[in-house]
DRENDO-1510 file (C-alpha; in Angstrom, 1 decimal, always signed):
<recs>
REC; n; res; u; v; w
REC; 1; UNK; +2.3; -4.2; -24.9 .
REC; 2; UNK; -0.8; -5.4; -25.5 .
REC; 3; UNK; -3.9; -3.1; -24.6 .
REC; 4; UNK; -7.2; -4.2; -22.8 .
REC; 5; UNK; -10.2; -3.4; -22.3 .
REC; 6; UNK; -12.2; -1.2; -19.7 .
REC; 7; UNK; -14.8; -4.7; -19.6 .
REC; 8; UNK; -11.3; -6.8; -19.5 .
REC; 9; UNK; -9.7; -4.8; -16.8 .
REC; 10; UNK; -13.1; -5.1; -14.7 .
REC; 11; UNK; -13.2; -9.0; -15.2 .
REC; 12; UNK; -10.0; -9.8; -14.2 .
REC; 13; UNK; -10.9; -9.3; -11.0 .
REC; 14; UNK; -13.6; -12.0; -11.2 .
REC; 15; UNK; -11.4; -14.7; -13.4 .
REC; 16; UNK; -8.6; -14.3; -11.4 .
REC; 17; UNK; -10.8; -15.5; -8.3 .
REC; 18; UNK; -12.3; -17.7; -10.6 .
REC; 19; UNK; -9.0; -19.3; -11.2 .
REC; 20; UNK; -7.9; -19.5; -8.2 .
REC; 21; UNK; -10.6; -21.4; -7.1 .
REC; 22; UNK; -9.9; -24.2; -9.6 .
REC; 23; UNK; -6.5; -23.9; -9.0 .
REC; 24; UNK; -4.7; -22.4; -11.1 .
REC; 25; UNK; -1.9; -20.1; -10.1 .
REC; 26; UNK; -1.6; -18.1; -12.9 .
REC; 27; UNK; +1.1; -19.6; -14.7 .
REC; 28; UNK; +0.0; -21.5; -17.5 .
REC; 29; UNK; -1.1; -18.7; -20.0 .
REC; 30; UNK; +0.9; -15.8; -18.0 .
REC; 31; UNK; +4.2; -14.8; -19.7 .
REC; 32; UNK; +6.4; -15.4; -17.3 .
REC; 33; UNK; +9.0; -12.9; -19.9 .
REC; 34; UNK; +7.0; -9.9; -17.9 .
REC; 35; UNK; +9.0; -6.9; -16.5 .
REC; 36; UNK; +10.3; -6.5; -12.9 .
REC; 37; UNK; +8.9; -3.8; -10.4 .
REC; 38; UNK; +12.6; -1.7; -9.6 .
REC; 39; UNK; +13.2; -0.8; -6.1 .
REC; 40; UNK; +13.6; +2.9; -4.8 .
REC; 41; UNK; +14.4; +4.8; -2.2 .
REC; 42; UNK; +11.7; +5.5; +0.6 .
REC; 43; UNK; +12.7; +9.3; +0.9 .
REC; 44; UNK; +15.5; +9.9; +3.6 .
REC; 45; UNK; +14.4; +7.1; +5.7 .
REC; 46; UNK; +17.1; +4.8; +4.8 .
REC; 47; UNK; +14.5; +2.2; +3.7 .
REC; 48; UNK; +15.0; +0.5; -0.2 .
REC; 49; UNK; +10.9; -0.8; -1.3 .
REC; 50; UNK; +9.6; -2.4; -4.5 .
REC; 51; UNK; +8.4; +0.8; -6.2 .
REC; 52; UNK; +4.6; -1.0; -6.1 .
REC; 53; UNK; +3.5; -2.2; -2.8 .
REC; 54; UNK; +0.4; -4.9; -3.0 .
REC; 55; UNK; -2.7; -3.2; -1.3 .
REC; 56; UNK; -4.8; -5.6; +0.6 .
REC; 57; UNK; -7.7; -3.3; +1.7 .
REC; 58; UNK; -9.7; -2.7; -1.7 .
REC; 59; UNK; -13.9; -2.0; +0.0 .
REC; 60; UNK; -12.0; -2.7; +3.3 .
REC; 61; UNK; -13.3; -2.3; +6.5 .
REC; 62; UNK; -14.3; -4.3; +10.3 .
REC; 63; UNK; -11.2; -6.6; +9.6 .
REC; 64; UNK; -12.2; -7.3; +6.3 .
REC; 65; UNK; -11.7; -6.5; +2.7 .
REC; 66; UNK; -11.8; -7.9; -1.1 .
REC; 67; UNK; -8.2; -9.6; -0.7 .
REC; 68; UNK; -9.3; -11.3; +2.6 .
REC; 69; UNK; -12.8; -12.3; +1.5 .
REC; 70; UNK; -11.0; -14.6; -1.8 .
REC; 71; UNK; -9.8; -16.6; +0.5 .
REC; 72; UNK; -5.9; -16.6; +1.8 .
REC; 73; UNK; -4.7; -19.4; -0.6 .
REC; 74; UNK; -6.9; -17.9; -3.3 .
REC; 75; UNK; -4.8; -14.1; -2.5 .
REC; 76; UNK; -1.0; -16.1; -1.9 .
REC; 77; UNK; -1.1; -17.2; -5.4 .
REC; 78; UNK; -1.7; -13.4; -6.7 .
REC; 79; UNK; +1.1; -12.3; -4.1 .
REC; 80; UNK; +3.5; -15.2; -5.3 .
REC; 81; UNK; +3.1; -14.2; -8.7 .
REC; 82; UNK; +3.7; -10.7; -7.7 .
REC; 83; UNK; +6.9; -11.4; -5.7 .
REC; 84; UNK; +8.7; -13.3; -8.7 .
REC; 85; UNK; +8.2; -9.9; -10.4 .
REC; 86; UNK; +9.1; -7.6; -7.5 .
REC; 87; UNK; +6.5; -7.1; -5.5 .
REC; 88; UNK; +7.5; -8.1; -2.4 .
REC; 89; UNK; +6.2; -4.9; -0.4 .
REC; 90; UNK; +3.0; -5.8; +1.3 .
REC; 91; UNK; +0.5; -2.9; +2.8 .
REC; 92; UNK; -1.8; -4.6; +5.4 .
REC; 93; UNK; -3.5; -2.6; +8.5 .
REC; 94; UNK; -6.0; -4.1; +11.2 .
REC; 95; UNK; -8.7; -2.6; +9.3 .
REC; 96; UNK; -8.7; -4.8; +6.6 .
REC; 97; UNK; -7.9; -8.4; +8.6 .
REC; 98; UNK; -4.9; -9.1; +6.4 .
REC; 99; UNK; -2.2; -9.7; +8.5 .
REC; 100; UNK; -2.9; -13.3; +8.3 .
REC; 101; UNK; -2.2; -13.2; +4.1 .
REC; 102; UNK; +0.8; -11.3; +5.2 .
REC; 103; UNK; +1.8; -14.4; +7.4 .
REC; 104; UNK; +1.2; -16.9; +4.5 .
REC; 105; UNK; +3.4; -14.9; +1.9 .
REC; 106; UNK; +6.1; -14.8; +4.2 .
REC; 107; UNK; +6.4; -18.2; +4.0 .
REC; 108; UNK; +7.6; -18.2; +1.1 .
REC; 109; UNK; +9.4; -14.5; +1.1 .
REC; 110; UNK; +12.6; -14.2; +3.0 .
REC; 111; UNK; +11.6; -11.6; +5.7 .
REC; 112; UNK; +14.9; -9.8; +4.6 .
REC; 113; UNK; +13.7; -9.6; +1.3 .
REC; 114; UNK; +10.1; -8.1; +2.0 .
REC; 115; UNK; +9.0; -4.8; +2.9 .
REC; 116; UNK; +6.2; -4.9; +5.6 .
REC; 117; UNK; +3.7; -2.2; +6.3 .
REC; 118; UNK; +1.0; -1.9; +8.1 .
REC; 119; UNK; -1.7; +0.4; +10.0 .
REC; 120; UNK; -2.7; +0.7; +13.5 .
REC; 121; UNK; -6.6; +1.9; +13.9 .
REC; 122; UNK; -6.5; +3.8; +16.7 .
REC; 123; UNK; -10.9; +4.7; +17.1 .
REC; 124; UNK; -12.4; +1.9; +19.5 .
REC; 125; UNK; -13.6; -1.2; +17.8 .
REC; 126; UNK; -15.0; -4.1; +19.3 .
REC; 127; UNK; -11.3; -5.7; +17.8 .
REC; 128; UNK; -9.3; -3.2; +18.8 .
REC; 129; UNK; -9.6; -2.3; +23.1 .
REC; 130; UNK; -6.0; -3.2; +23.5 .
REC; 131; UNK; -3.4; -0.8; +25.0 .
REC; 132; UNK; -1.6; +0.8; +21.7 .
REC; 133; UNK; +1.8; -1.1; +22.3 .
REC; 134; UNK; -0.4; -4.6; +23.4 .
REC; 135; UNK; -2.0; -3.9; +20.0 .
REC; 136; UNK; +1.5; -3.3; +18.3 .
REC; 137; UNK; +2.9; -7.0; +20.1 .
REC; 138; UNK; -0.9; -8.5; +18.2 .
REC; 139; UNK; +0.2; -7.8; +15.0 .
REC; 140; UNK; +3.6; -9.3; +15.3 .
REC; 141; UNK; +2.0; -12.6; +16.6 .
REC; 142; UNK; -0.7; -12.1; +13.7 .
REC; 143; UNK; +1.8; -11.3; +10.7 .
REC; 144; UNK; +5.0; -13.9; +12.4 .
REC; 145; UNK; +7.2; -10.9; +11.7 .
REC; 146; UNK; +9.5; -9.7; +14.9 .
REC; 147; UNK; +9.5; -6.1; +13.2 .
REC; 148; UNK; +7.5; -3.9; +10.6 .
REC; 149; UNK; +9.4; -1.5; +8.1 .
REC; 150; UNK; +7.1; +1.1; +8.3 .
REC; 151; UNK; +4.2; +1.7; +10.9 .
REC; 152; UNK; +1.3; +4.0; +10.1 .
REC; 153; UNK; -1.6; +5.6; +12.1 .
REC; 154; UNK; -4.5; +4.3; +10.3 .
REC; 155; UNK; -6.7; +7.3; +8.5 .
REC; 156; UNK; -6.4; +10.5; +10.2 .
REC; 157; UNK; -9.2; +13.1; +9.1 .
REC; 158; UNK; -8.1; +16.2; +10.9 .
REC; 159; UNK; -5.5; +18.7; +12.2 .
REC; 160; UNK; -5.7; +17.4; +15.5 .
REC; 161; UNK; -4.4; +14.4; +15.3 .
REC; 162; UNK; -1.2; +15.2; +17.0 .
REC; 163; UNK; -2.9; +15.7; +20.7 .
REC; 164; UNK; -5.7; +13.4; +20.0 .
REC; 165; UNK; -3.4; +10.3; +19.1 .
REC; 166; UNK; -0.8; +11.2; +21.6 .
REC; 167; UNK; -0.9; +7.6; +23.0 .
REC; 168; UNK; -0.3; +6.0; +19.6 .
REC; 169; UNK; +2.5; +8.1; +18.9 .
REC; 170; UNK; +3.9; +7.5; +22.1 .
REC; 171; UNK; +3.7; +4.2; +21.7 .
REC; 172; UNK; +5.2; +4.2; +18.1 .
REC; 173; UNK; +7.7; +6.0; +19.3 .
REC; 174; UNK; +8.9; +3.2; +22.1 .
REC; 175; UNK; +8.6; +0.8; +19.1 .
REC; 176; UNK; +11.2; +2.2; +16.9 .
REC; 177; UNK; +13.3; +2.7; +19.7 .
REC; 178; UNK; +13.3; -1.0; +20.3 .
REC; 179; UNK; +13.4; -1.8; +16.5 .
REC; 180; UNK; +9.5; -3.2; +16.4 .
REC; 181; UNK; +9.4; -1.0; +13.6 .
REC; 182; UNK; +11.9; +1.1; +11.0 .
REC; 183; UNK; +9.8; +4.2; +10.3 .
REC; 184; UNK; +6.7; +5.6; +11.7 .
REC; 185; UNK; +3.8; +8.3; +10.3 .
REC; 186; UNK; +0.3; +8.2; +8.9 .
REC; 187; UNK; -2.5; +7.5; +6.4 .
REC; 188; UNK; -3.8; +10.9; +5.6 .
REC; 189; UNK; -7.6; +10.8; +4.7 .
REC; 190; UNK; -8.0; +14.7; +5.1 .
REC; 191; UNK; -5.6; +18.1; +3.5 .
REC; 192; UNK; -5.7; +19.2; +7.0 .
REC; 193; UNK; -4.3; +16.1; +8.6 .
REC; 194; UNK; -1.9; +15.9; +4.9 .
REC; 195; UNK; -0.4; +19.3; +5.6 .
REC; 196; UNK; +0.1; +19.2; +9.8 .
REC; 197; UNK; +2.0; +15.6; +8.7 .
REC; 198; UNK; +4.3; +17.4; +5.8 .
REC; 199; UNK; +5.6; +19.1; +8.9 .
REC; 200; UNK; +5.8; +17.3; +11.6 .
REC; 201; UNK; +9.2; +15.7; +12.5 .
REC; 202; UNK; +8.3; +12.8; +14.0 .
REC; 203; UNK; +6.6; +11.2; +10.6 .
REC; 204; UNK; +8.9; +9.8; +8.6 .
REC; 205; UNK; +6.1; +8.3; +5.9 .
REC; 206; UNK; +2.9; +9.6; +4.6 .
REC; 207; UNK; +0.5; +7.2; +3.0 .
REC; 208; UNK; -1.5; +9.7; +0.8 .
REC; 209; UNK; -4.1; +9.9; -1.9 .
REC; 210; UNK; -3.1; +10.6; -5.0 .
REC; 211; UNK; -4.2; +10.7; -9.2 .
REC; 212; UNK; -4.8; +13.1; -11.9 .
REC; 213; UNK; -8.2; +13.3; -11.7 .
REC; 214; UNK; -8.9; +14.3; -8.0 .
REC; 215; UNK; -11.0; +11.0; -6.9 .
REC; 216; UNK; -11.5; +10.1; -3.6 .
REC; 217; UNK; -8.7; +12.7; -2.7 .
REC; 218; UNK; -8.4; +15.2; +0.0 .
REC; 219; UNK; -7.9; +18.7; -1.9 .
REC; 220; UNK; -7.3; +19.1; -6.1 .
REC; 221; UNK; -4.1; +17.6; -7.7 .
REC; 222; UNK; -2.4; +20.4; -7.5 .
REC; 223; UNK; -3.0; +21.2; -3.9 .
REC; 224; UNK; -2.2; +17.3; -2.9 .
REC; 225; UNK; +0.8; +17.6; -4.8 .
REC; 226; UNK; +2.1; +20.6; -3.7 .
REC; 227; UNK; +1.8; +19.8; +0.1 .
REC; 228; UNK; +3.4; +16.3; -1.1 .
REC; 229; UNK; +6.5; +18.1; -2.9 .
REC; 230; UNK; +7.0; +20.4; +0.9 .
REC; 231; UNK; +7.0; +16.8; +2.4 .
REC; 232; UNK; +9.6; +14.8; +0.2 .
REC; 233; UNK; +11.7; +17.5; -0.1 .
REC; 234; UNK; +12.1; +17.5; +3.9 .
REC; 235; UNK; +13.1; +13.9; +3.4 .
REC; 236; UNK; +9.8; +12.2; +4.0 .
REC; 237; UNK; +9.1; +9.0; +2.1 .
REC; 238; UNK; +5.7; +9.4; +0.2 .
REC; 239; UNK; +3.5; +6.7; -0.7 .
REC; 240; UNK; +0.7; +6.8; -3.0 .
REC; 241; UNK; -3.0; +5.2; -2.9 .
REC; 242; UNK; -5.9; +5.6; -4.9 .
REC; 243; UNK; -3.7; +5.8; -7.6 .
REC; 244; UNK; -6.9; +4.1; -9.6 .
REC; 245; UNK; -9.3; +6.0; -7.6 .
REC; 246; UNK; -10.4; +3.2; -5.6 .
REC; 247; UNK; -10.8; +1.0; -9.2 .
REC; 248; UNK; -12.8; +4.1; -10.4 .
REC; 249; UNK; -10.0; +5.1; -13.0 .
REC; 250; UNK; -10.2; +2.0; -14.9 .
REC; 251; UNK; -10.3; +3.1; -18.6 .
REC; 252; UNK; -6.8; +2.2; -20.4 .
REC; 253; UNK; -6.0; +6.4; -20.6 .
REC; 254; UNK; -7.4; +7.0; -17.0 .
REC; 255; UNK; -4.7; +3.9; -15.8 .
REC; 256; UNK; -2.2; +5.5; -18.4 .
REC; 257; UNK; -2.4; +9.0; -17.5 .
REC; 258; UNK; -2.4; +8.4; -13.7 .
REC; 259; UNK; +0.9; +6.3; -13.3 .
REC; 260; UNK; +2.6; +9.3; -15.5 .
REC; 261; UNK; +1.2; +11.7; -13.6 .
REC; 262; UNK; +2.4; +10.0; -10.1 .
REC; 263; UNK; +5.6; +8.6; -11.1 .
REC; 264; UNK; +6.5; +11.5; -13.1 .
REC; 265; UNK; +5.7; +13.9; -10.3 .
REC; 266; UNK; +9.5; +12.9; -8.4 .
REC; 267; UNK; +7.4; +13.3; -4.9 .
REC; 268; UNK; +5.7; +10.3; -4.6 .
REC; 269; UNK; +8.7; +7.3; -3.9 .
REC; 270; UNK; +5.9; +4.0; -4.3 .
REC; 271; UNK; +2.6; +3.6; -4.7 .
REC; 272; UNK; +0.1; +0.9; -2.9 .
REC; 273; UNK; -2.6; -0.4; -5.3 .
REC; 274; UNK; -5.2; -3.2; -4.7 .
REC; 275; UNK; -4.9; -6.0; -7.1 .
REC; 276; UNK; -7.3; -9.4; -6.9 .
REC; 277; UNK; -6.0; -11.4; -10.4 .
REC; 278; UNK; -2.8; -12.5; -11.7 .
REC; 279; UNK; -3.8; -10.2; -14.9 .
REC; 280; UNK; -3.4; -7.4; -13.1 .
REC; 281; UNK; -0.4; -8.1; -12.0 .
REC; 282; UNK; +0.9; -8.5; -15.3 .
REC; 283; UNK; -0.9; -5.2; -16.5 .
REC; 284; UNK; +0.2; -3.1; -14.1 .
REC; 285; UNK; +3.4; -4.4; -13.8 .
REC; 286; UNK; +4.6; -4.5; -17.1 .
REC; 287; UNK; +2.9; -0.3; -17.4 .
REC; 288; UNK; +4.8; +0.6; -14.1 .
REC; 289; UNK; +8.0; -0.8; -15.7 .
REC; 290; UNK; +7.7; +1.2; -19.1 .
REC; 291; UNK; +6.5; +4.6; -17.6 .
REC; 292; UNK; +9.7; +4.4; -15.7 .
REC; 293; UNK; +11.9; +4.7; -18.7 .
REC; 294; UNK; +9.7; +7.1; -19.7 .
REC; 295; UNK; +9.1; +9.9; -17.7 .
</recs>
């Protein structure tokens, strides 16, 4: 495979919008020969994913982030290139205003073929006032799916989360029952909230930060990864962010070592990473593929 660049990974980013803009869709000087993204079990949840889920929330925040601000046609040609190489998993929340991409891609992705996740922000937002399962009915209507295949409490930050969500969970809880959603559980954005969720029974998923380095985490490596292991060995299903440290990790080693040190670890099922060009599609596609044989 060929290697590139620390400046060529950064640019991509900017050519790929670039490209986009004049139309192209990332065909014409893409291999199309590039690998497929398997699909693996989401712990014991019963749920099948695309082992790499496409982030929309890169810098995201007040309904917006780098995926939404390129434009939805400019983002739907990165997500159709993605889905003809497996990457049909798409990881949208509130937060970033993204369940209107979501709405485009599935257009063209059979609902029955995609995995849909998102997050429910649960602090009071001038977007946000509605009653938990009112919110929960919103993001149907936004995303045109009846159901979502996993449902997450958006960035909890502390131990109490249990008590101080109650409501969401609740509500959560009515939505499985009615099949609005597969799976429940939470972004973790703390080690306190991380190790109250490895126990809880009622989270089936935990979105958690992850990568060898220990950026933008919640506790060292070791400590994430232990609590992590606990977790999947109860039967959770684990997925992995900042597996780039937020596009801090960008050097070809830092990319390198942090998929091995993820995929290899057996406790993290998928990972979600932001991705704004076709080229990093291929990249980390085709890497994702290979370290898969190899670890």
């Amino acid at each position: 495979m060929a290697q590139i660049s620390r400046r060529q990974f950064i640019q991509t980013g900017v050519i790929g919008a670039a490209a986009a803009t004049t139309g192209f869709t990332g065909m014409s000087y893409i291999s199309p020969a590039i690998s497929t993204i398997d699909r693996v079990k989401l712990g014991k949840t019963g749920l099948v994913v695309p082992r790499l889920a496409l982030g929309t929330g890169t810098h995201g925040g007040k309904q917006s982030s780098d995926m939404t601000r390129m434009g939805i046609q400019n983002w739907v040609k990165i997500a159709r290139y993605a889905s003809e190489h497996g990457m049909t998993f798409y990881d949208a929340a509130d937060l970033y205003g993204s369940h209107q991409n979501v709405k485009e891609i599935l257009k063209e992705v059979p609902r029955e073929k995609a995995t849909l996740l998102s997050k429910i922000w649960t602090r009071p937002e001038d977007w946000n006032k509605d009653a938990p399962m009112a919110t929960i009915d919103r993001f149907r209507k936004e995303t045109g799916s009846d159901y979502f295949d996993i449902m997450l409490l958006h960035c909890m930050t502390n131990e109490k989360w249990q008590e101080e969500k109650k409501p969401y969970i609740e509500a959560l809880s009515a939505a499985k029952q009615k099949g609005i959603v597969k799976t429940v559980g939470l972004s973790c954005h703390s080690f306190a909230a991380l190790k109250i969720a490895a126990e809880d029974p009622w989270v089936d998923v935990i979105l958690a930060r992850i990568n060898p380095e220990g950026v933008i985490m919640d506790a060292s490596p070791d400590e994430v990864m232990a609590v992590l292991k606990k977790a999947h060995d109860s039967g959770k299903g684990i997925i992995g962010m900042k597996i780039f440290g937020e596009g801090k990790l960008v050097q070809e080693s830092q990319r390198e070592k942090s998929l091995k040190y993820v995929i290899g670890s057996k406790n993290v099922d998928c990972m979600t990473i932001g991705i704004t060009s076709v080229e990093q599609v291929e990249d980390v596609v085709k890497r994702v593929a290979r370290i898969v044989k190899e670890v």
